[in-house]
Z-matrix of the N, CA and C atoms (Angstrom, degrees):
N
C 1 1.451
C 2 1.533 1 108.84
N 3 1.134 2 116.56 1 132.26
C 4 1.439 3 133.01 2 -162.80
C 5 2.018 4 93.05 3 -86.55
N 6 1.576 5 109.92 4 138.92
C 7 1.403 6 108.28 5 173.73
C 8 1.626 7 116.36 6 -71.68
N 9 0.697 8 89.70 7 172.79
C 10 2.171 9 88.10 8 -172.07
C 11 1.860 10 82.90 9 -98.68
N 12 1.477 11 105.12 10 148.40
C 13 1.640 12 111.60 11 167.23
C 14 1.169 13 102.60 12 -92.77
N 15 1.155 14 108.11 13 126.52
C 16 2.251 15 110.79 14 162.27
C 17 1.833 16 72.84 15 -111.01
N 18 1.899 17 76.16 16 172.24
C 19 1.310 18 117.54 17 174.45
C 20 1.655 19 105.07 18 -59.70
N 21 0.937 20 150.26 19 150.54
C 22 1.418 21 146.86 20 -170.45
C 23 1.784 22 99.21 21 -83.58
N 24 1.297 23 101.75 22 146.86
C 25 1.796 24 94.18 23 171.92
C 26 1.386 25 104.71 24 -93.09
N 27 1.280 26 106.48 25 159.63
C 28 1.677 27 113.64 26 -164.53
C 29 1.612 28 101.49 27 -97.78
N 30 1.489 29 103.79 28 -29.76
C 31 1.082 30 107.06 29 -166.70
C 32 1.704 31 135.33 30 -156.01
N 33 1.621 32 141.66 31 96.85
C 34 1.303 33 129.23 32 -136.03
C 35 1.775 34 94.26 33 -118.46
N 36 1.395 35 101.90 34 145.58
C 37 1.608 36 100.24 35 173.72
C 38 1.676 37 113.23 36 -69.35
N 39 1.472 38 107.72 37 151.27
C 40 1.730 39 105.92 38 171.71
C 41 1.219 40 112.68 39 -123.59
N 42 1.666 41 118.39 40 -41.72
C 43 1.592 42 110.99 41 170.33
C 44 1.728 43 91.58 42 -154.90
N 45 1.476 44 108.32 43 -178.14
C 46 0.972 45 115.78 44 -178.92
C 47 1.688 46 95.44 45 -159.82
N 48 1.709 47 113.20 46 134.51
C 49 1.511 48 114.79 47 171.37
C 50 1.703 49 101.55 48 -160.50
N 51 1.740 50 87.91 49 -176.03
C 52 1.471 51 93.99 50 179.22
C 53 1.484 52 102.20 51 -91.74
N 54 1.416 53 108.39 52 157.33
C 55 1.477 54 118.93 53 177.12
C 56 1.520 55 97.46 54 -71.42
N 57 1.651 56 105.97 55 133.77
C 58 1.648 57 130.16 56 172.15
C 59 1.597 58 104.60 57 -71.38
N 60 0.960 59 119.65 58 130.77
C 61 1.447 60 113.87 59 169.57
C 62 1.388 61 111.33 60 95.86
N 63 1.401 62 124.95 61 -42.34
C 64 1.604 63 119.48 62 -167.15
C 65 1.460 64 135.79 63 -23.38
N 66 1.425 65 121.87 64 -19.79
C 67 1.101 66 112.81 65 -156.39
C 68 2.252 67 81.61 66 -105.60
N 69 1.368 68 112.63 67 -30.81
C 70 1.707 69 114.79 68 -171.95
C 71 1.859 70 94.49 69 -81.93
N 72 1.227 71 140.92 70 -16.30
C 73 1.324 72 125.73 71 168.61
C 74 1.305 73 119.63 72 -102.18
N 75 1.496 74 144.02 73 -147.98
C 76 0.718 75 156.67 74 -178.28
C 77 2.063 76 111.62 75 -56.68
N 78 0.957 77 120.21 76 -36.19
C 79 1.262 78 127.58 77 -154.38
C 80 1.270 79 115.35 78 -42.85
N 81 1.721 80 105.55 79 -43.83
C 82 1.964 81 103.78 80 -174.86
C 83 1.373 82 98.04 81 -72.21
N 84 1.322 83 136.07 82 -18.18
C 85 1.700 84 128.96 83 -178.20
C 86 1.485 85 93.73 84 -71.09
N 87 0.725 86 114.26 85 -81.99
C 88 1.639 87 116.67 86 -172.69
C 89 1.369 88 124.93 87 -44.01
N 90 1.620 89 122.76 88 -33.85
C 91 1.546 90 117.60 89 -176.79
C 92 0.907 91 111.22 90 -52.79
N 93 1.265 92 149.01 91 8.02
C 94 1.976 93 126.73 92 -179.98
C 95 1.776 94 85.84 93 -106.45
N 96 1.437 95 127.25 94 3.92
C 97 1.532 96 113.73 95 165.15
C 98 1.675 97 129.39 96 -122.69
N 99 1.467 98 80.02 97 18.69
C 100 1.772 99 118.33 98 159.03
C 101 1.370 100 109.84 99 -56.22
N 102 1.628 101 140.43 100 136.78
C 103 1.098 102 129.65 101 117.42
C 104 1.439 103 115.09 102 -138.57
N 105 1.368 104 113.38 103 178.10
C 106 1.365 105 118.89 104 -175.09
C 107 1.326 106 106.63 105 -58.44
N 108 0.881 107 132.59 106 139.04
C 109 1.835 108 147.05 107 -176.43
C 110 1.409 109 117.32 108 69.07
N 111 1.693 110 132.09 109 16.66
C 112 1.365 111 156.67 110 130.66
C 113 1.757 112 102.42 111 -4.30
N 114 1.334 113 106.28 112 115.00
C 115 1.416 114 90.90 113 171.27
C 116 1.616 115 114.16 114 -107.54
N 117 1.181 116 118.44 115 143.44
C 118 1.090 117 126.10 116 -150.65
C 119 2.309 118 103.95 117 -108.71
N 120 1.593 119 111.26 118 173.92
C 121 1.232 120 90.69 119 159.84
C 122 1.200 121 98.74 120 -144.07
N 123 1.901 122 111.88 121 176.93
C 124 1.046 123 122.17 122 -172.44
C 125 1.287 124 125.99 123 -103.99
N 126 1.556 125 163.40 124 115.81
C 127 1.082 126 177.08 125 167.46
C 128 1.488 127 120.07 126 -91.05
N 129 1.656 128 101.79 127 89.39
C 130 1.525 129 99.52 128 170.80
C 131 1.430 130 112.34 129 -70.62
N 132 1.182 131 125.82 130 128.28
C 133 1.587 132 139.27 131 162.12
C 134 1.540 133 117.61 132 -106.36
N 135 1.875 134 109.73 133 81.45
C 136 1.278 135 115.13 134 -169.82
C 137 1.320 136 102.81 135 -74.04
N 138 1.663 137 125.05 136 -22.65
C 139 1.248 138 111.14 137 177.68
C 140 1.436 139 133.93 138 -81.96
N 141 1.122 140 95.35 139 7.47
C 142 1.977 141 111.09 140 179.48
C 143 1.238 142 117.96 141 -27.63
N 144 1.229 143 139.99 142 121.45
C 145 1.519 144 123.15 143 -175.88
C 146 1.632 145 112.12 144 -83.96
N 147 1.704 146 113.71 145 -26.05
C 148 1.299 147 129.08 146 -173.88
C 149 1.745 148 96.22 147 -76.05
N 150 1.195 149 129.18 148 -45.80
C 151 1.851 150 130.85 149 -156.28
C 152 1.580 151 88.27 150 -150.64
N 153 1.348 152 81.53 151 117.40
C 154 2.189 153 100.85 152 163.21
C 155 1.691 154 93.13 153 -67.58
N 156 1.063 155 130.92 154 -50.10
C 157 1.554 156 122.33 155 -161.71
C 158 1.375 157 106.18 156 -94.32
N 159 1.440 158 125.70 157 8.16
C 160 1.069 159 131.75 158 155.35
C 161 1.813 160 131.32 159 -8.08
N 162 1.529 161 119.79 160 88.97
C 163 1.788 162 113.67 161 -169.67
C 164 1.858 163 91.10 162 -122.01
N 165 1.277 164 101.70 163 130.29
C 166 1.469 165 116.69 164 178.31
C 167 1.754 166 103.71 165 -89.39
N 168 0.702 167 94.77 166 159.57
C 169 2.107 168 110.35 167 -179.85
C 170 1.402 169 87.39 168 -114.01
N 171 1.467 170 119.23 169 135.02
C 172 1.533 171 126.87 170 160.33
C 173 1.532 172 116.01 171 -133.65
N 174 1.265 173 132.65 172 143.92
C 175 1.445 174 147.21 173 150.53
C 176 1.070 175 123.61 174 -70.41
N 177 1.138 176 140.80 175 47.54
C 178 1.583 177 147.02 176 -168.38
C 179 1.599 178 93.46 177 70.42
N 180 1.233 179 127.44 178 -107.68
C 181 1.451 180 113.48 179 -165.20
C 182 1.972 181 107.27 180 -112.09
N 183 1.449 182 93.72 181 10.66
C 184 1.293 183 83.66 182 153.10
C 185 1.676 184 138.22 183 -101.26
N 186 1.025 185 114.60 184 151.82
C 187 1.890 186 111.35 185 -161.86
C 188 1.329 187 98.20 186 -121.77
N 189 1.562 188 93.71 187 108.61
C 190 1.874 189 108.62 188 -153.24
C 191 1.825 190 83.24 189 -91.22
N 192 1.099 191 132.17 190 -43.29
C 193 1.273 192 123.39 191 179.86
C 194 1.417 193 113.25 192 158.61
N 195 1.222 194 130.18 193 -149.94
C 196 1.140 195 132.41 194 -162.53
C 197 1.975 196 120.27 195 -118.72
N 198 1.450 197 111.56 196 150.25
C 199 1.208 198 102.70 197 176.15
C 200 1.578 199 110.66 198 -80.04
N 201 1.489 200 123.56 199 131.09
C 202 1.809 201 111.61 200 -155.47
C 203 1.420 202 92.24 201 -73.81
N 204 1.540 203 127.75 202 157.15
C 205 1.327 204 161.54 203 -129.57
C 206 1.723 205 82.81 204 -92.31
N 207 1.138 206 141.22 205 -47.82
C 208 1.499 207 119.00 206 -166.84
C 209 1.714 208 112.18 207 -92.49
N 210 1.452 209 106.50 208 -3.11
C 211 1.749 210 98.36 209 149.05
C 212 1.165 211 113.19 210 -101.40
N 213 1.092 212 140.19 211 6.01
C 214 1.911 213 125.27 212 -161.28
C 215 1.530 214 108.08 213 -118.18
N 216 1.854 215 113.06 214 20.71
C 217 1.399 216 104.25 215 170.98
C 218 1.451 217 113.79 216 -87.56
N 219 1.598 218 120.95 217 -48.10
C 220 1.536 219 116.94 218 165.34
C 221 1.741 220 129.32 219 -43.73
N 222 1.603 221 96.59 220 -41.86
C 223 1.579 222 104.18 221 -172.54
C 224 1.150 223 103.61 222 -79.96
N 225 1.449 224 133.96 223 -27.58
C 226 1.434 225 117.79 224 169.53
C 227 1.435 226 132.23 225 -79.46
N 228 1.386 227 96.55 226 -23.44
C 229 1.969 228 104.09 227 160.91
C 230 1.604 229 113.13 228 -47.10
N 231 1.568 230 114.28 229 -50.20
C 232 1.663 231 124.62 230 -158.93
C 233 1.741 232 89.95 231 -82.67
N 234 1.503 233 145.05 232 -48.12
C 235 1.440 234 152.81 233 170.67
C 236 1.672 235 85.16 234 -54.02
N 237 0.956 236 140.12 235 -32.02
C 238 1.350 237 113.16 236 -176.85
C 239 1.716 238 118.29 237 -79.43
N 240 1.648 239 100.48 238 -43.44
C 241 1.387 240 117.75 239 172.30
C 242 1.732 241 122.57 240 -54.40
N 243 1.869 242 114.07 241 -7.71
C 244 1.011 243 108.45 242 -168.23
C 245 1.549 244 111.37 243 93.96
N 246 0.958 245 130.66 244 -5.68
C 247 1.357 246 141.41 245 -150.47
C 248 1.949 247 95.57 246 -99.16
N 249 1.260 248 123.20 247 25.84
C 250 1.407 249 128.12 248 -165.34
C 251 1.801 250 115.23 249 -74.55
N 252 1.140 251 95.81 250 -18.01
C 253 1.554 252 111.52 251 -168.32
C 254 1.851 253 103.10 252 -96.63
N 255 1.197 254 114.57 253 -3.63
C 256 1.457 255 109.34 254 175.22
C 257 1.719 256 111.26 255 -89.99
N 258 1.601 257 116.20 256 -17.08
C 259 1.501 258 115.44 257 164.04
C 260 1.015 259 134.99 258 -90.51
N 261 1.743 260 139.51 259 128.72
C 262 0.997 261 134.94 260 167.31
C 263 1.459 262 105.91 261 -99.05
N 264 1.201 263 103.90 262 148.21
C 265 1.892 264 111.35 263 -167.98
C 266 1.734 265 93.45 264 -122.35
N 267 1.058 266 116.78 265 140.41
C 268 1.325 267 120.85 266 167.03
C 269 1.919 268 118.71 267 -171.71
N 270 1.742 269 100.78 268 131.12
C 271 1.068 270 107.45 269 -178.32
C 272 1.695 271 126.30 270 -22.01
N 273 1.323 272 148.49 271 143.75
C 274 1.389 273 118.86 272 176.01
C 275 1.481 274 103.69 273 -127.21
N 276 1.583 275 122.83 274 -29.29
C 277 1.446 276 127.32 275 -178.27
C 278 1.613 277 92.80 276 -154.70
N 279 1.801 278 84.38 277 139.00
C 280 1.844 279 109.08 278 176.41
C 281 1.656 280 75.79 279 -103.92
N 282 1.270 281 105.31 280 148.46
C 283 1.779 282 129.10 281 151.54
C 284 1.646 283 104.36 282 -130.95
N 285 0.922 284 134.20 283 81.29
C 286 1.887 285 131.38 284 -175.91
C 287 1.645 286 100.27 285 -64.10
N 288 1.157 287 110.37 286 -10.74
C 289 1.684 288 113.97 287 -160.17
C 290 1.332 289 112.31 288 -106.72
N 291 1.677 290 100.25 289 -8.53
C 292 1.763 291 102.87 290 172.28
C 293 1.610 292 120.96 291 -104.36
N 294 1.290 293 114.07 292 176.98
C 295 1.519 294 116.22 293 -162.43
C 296 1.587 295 86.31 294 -55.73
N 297 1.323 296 111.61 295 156.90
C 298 1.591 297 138.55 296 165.47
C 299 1.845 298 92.26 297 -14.68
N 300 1.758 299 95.90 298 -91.55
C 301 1.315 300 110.97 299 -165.07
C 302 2.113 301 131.05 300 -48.81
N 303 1.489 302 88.80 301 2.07
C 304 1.582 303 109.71 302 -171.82
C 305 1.447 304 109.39 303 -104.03
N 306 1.828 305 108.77 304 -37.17
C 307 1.207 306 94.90 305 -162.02
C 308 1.991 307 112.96 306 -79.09
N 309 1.063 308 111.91 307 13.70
C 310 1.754 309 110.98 308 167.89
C 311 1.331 310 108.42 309 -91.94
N 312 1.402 311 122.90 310 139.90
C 313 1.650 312 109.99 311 146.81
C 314 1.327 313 113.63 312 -141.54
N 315 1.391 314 117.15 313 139.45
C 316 1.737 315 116.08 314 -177.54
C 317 1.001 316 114.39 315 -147.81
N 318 1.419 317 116.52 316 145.88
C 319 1.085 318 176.49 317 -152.91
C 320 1.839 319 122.04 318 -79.59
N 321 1.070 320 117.85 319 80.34
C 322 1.655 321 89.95 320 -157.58
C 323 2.230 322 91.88 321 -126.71
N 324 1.471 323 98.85 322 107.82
C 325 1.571 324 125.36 323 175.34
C 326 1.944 325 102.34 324 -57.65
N 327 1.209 326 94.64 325 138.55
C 328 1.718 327 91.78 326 141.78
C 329 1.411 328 121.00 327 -102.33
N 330 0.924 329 131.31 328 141.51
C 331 1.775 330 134.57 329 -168.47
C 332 1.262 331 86.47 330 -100.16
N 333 1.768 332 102.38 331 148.39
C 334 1.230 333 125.80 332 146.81
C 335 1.872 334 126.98 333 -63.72
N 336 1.635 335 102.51 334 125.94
C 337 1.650 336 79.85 335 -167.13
C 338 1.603 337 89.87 336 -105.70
N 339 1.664 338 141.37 337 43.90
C 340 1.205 339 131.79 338 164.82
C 341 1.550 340 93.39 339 -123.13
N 342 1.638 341 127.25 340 75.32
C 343 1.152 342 138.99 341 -171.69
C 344 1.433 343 110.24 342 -52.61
């Protein structure tokens, strides 16, 4: 039996959390240039002394914090391989009203790479 063709998906969810750290790095400077669907980038930091799989979240040159330690073992294997261009990162929920470390949440896609 032959597969049926769909349109290719561009794009599938993989995890979604709050940024680790936000409130001790950069994050309260930057939240008033937060919004929901914010795209974010990724920064492997193999030399981390706290997390070997250690991946930072940044705002252009701000370093909102970290992806927390029980999602960032897969995504930092593929950021190691070069493989950086298959994630899209993007803001998913503002909470301004929760503790520091709550009020981020994101969103991080795998892209289709047969565009």
């Amino acid at each position: 039996m032959k597969a049926k063709e769909n349109r290719p998906v561009k794009k599938v969810h993989l995890t979604n959390f709050r940024i680790a750290g936000f409130s001790y790095w950069d994050g309260p400077e930057a939240f008033e240039q937060l919004k929901v669907g914010t795209r974010l980038d990724l920064v492997r930091e193999p030399d981390n002394k706290f997390d070997a799989y250690a991946v930072a979240l940044y705002l252009g040159d701000f370093k909102l914090g970290f992806i927390p330690r029980g999602e960032n073992h897969d995504i930092s294997k593929y950021l190691d391989m070069g493989l950086d261009d298959i994630y899209e990162v993007r803001v998913q929920r503002i909470s301004p009203d929760e503790h520091p470390e709550n009020q981020v949440e994101v969103i991080v896609y795998i892209k289709n790479q047969n565009k």
